[in-house]
C-alpha positions as CSV (number, residue, x, y, z in Angstrom):
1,X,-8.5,-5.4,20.1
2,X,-6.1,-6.5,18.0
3,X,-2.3,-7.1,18.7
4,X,0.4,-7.4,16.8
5,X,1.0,-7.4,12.8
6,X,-2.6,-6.8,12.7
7,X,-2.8,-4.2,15.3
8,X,0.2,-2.3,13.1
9,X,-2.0,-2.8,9.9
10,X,-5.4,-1.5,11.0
11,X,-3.8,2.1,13.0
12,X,-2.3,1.8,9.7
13,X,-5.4,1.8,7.7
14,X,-7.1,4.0,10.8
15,X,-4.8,6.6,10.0
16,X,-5.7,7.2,6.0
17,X,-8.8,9.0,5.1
18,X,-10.6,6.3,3.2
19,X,-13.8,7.2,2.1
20,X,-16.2,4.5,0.3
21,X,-15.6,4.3,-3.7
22,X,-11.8,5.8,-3.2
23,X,-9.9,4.0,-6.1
24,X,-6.8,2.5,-4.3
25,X,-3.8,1.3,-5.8
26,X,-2.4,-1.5,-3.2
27,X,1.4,-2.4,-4.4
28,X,3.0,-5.5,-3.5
29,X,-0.3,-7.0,-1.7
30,X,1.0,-10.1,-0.6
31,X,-1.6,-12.5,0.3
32,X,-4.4,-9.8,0.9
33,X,-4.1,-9.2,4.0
34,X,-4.4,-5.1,3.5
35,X,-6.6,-5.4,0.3
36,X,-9.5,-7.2,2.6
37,X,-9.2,-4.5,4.9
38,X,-9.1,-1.6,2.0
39,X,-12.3,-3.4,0.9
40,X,-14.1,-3.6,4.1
41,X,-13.4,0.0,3.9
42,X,-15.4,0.4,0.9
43,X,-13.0,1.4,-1.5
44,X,-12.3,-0.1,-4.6
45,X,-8.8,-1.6,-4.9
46,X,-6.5,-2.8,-7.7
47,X,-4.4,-5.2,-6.1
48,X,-0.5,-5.9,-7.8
49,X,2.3,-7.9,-6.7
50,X,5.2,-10.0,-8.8
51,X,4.1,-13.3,-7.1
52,X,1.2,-15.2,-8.7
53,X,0.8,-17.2,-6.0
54,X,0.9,-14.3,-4.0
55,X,-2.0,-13.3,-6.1
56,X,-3.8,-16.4,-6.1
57,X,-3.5,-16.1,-1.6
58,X,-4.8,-12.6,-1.8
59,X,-8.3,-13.4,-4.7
60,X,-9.1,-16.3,-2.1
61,X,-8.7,-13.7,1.3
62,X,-10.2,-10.8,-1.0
63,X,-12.1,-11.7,-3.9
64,X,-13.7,-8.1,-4.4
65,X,-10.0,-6.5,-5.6
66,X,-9.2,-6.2,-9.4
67,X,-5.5,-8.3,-9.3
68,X,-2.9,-7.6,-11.7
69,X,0.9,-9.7,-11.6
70,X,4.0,-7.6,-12.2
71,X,6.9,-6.2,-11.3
72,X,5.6,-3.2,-9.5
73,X,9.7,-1.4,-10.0
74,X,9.3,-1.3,-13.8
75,X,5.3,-1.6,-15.2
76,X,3.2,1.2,-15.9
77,X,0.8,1.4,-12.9
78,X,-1.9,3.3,-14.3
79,X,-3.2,6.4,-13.1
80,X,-6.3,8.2,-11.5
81,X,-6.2,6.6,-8.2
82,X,-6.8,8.1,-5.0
83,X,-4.8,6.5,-2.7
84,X,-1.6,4.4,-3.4
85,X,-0.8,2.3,-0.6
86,X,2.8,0.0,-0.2
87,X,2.9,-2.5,2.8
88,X,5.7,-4.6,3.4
89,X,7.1,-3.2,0.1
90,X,9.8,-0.8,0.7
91,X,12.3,-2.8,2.7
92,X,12.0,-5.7,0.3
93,X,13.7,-3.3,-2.9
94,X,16.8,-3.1,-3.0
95,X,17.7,0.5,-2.6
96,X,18.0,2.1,-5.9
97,X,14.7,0.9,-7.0
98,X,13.3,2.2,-3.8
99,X,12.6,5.8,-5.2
100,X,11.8,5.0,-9.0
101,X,8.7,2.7,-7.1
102,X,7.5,5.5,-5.0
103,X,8.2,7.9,-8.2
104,X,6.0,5.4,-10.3
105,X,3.2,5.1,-7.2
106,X,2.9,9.2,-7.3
107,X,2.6,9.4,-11.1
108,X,-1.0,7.2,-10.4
109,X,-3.1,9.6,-8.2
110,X,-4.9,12.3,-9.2
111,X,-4.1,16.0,-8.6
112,X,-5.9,16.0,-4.6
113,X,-4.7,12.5,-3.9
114,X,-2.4,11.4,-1.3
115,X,0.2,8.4,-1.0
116,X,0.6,6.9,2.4
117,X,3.8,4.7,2.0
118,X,4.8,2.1,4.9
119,X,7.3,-0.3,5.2
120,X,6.9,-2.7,8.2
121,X,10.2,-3.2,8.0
122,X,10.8,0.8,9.8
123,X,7.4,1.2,10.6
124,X,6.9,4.7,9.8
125,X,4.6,5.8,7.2
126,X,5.0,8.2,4.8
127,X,2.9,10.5,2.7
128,X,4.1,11.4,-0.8
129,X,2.0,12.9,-3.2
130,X,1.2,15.2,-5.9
131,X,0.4,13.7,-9.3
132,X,3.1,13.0,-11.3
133,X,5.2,14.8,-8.7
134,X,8.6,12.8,-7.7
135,X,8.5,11.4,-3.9
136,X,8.8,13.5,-1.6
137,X,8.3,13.3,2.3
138,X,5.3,15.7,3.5
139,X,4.7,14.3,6.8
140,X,6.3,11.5,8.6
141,X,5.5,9.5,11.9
142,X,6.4,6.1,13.5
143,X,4.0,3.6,13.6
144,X,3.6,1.3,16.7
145,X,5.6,-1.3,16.9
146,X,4.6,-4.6,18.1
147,X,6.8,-6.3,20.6
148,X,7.4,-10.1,20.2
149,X,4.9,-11.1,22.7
150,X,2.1,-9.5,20.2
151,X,3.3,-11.8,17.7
């Protein structure tokens, strides 16, 4: 069983309802650690961060993701996704940018989709949805937290 960070980011995953060909929008996805797991899923991700050698970590740990560089606070995301999922994301924004990123990651999905949001940072995850809707919390609980010894 897993422990620690990657304890937090399968219950994480565990907790979505991922089914096989889902179109995934993963924001800010670091050095792939998620996108692997989104893909060994079955879904089919499109991977963005600001980083390229961010990017370049996460093709070599997940080369089945589509990867895009930019600056997930400010591009134009694209839309039709099922899931949009932030990781790490949240707590790395500096606050007033915090809501016009979730308000950019709920404009993707389509009109049944969900948008878990996390940031490790507070561990609790989020669901914020609605396409095109502005964030907006739906349902809310904390996520486990790992204690140093997990580490």
């Amino acid at each position: 069983m897993p422990t620690g960070i990657a304890r937090i980011r399968d219950d994480f995953l565990a907790s979505l309802d991922l089914r096989p060909g889902a179109k995934v929008l993963e924001i800010g996805c670091g050095t792939g650690a998620i996108t692997k797991r989104l893909l060994a899923a079955g879904t089919q991700v499109t991977a963005l961060d600001r980083s390229d050698d961010m990017l370049a970590a996460a093709r070599r740990r997940a080369p089945g993701a589509a990867y895009r560089s930019c600056d997930v606070t400010s591009a134009d995301l694209g839309e039709g996704y099922d899931w949009a999922v932030l990781a790490f994301v949240l707590h790395e924004l500096p606050s007033e940018k915090r809501r016009s990123t979730l308000a950019a990651a709920a404009r993707t999905l389509g009109p049944a989709a969900g948008s878990p949001c996390w940031s490790g940072r507070y561990r609790t995850m989020r669901r914020v949805g609605g396409s095109g809707s502005a964030p907006s919390a739906r349902s809310s609980r904390r996520m486990p937290s790992s204690s140093s010894r997990d580490r």
